[in-house]
C-alpha positions as CSV (number, residue, x, y, z in Angstrom):
1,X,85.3,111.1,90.3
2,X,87.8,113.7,89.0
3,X,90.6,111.9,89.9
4,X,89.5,108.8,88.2
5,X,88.7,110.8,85.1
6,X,92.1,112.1,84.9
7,X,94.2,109.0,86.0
8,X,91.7,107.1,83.1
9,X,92.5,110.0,80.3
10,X,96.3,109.7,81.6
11,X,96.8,106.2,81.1
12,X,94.4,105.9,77.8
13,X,97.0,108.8,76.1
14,X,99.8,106.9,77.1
15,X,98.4,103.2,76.7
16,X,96.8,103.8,73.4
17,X,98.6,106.9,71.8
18,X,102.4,106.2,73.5
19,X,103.1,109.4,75.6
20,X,104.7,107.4,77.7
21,X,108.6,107.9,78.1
22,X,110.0,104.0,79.1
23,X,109.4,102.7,75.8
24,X,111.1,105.3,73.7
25,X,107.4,106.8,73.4
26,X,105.4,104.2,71.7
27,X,102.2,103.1,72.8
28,X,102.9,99.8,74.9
29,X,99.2,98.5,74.6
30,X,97.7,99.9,71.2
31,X,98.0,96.0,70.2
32,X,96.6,94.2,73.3
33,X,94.1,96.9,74.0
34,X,92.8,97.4,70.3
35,X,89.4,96.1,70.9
36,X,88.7,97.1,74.3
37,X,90.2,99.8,76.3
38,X,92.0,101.9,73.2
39,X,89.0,101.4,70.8
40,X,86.8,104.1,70.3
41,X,84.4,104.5,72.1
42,X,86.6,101.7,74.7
43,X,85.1,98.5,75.7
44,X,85.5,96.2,78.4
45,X,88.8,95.0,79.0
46,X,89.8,91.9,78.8
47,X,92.5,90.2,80.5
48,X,95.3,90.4,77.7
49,X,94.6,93.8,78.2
50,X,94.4,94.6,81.7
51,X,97.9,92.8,82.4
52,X,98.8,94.9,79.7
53,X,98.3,98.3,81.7
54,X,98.5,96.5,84.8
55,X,102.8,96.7,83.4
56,X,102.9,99.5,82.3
57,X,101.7,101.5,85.4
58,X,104.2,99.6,87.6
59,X,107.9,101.2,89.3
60,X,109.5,100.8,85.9
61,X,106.3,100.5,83.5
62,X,106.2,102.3,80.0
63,X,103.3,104.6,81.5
64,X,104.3,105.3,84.9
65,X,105.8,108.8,84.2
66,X,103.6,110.3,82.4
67,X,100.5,109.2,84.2
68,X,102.3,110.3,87.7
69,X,103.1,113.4,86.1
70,X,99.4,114.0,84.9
71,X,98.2,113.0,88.2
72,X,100.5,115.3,90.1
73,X,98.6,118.7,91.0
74,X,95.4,116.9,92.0
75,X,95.1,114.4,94.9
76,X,92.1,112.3,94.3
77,X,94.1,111.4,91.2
78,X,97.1,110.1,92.9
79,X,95.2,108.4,95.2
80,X,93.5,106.4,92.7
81,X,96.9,105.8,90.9
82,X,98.2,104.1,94.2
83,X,95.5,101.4,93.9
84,X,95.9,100.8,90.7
85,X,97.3,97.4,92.2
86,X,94.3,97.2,94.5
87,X,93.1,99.2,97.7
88,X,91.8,97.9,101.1
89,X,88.0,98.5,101.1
């Protein structure tokens, strides 16, 4: 669960606030994710919103190197970053 927390805090900075390092450092999904994921305390997300971080954790997505580089020291965290697109059960 201490990856997950991590990889979630990661990509809700980055997402939400625009840590991310793509983009030029603006927050790719403050807009799309307003209501649900970067609203306070988040909601559910809704589609709009999951395609949203869905992009911007992929090879060349807005979020991508700042959430690997918060994942890095701690394993369970990059694991759950690598199904991010959806793990065999």
């Amino acid at each position: 669960m201490t990856g997950y927390n991590t990889l979630a805090k990661a990509v809700m900075d980055c997402a939400c606030q625009g840590t991310g390092t793509a983009d030029g450092g603006a927050a790719p999904c403050a807009t799309d994710c307003k209501d649900t994921f970067c609203k306070k305390p988040p909601a559910n997300l809704n589609a709009t919103c999951t395609t949203c971080i869905d992009n911007s954790l992929t090879q060349n997505g807005a979020c991508i190197e700042s959430v690997s580089k918060a994942c890095s020291a701690e394993a369970d965290c990059v694991a759950e970053l690598k199904c991010t697109g959806g793990c065999p059960k």
